[in-house]
C-alpha positions in Angstrom: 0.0 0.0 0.0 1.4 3.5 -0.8 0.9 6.3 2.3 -0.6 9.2 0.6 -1.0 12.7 2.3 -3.5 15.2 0.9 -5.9 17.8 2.4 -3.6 17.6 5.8 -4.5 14.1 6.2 -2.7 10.7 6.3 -4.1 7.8 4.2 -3.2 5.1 2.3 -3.8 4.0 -0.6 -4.5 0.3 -2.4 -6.0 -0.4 -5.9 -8.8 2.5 -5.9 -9.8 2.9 -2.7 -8.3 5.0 0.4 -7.6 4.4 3.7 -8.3 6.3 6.6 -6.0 6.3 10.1 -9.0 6.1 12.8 -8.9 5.4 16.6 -11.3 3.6 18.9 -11.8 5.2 22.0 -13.5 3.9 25.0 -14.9 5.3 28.7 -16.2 3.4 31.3 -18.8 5.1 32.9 -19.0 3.3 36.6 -18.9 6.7 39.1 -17.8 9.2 36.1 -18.5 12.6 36.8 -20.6 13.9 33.7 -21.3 17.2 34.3 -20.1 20.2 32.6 -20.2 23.7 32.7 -23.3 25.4 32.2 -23.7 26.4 28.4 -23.4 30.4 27.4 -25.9 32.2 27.5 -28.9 31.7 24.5 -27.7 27.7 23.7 -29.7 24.6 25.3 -30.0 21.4 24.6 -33.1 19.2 23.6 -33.7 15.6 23.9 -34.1 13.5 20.8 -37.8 13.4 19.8 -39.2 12.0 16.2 -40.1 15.8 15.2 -36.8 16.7 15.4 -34.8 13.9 13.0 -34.7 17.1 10.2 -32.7 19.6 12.6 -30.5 16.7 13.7 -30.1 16.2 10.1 -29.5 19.9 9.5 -27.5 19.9 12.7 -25.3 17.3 11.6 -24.5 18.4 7.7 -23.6 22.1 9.1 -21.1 20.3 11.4 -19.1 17.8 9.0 -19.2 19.1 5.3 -16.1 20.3 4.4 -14.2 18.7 7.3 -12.0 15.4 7.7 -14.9 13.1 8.3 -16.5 14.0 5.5 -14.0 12.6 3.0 -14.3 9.2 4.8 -17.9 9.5 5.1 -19.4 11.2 2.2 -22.5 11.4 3.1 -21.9 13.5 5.8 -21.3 16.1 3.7 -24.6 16.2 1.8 -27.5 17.3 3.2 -30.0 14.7 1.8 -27.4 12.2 3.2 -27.2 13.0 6.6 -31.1 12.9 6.6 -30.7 9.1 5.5 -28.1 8.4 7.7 -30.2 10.1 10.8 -33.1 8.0 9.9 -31.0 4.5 9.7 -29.3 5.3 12.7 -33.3 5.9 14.7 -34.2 3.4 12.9 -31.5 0.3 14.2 -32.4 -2.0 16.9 -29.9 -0.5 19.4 -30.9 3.1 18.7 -30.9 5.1 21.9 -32.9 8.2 22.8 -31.8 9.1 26.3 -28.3 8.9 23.8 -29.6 11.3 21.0 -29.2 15.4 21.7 -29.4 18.4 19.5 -27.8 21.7 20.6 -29.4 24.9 19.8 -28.6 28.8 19.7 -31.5 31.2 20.3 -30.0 34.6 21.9 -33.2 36.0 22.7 -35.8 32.6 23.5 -38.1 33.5 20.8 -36.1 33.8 17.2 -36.2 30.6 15.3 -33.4 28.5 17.0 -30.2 27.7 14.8 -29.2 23.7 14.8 -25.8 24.1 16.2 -24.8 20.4 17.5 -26.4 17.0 17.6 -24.9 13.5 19.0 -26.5 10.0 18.5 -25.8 6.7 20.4 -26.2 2.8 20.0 -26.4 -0.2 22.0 -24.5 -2.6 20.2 -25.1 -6.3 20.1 -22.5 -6.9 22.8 -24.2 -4.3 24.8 -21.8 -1.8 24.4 -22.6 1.8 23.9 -21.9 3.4 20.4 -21.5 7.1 20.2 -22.7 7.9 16.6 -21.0 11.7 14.9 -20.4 14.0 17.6 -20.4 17.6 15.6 -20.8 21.0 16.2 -21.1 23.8 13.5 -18.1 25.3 12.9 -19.4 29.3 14.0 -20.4 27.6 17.5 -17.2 25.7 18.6 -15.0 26.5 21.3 -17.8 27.2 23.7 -18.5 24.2 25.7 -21.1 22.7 23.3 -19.1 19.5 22.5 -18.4 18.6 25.9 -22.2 19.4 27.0 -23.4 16.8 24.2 -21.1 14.7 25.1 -21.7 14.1 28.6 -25.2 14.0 28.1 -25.2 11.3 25.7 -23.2 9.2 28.2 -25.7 9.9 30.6 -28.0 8.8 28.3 -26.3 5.2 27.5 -25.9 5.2 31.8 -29.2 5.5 32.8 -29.9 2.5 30.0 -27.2 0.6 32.0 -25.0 1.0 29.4 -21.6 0.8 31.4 -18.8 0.9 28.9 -19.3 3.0 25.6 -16.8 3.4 22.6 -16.0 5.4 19.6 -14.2 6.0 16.4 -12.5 9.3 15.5 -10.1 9.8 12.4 -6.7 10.2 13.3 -6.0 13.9 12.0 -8.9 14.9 14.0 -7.1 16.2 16.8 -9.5 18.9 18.0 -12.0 15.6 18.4 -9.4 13.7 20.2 -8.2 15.9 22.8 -11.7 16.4 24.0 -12.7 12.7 24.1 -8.7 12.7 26.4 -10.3 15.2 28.6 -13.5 13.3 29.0 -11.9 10.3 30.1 -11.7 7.9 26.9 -8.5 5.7 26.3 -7.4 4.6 23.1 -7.7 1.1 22.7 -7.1 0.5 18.8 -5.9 2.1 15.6 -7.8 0.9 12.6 -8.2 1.9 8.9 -11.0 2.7 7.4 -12.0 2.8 3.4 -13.6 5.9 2.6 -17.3 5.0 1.5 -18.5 5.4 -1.9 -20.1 9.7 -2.4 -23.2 9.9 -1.9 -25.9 10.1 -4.8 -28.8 11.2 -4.8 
């Protein structure tokens, strides 16, 4: 295989398709402290509810298009497929609501709010917990809102006595990965990933 770097980001590269550097991460969540800081002033967060599977869509397009992820998951940067991908992931066995949030900005409690971050989590079949794309948009970062999802959602996979809970983040990621450090995940394994084929409409 022949290591390629392009867009800042390591892969390699056999026949036609590319590979992506990617870390699992996992926390165990006996006596972890999950709370954080209260958010700024104008965001909250909401609870996942079936009338909100557009904004999380919305939520989650805003937050990966035109970033790493994206290139290994195309469809996370097109808007008609993060709406499919939200719907499969509500849709799977293991799907979690108590896992599922959406952050929102509203500075003055009654404008219509902006879709600023969203986080989704599975029960696999072994029982552990699967954080699915932890994003935040890109004008909204650097303010807590990661963390806040975060720690929610593992609150979420505790009270469904969910205990350990893992996650995948690409290597070149490393605004992701120093969070997940500071919320207590360990990386347990480097994998690589293929990027999946775009997304077509």
């Amino acid at each position: 295989m022949l290591e390629l770097t392009f867009f800042g980001l390591a892969a390699t590269k056999s026949m036609d398709l590319n590979y992506y550097k990617r870390y699992r991460m996992e926390i165990d969540l006996f006596d972890r402290d999950l709370n954080c800081r209260p958010l700024p002033q104008g965001y909250h967060v909401l609870p996942w509810d079936d009338s909100l599977l557009e904004a999380f869509a919305l939520a989650k397009y805003n937050s990966f298009r035109g970033e790493i992820d994206a290139n290994v998951f195309p469809c996370l940067g097109d808007l008609n497929g993060c709406r499919r991908l939200m719907s499969d992931i509500v849709h799977k066995p293991g799907f979690l609501a108590q896992a599922a949030w959406l952050a929102i900005y509203s500075p003055d409690g009654c404008s219509k709010p902006e879709y600023c971050g969203t986080i989704q989590g599975i029960r696999d079949k072994t029982g552990l917990g699967a954080v699915q794309n932890l994003g935040v948009t890109p004008e909204h970062r650097d303010l807590g809102l990661g963390t806040c999802l975060l720690f929610h959602s593992l609150d979420g996979f505790r009270r469904s006595a969910v205990r350990r809970v893992f996650l995948e983040v690409t290597a070149q990621n490393t605004g992701a990965i120093r969070l997940y450090h500071r919320s207590g995940f360990i990386t347990t394994k480097t994998v690589y990933k293929a990027a999946e084929p775009a997304y077509s409409t």
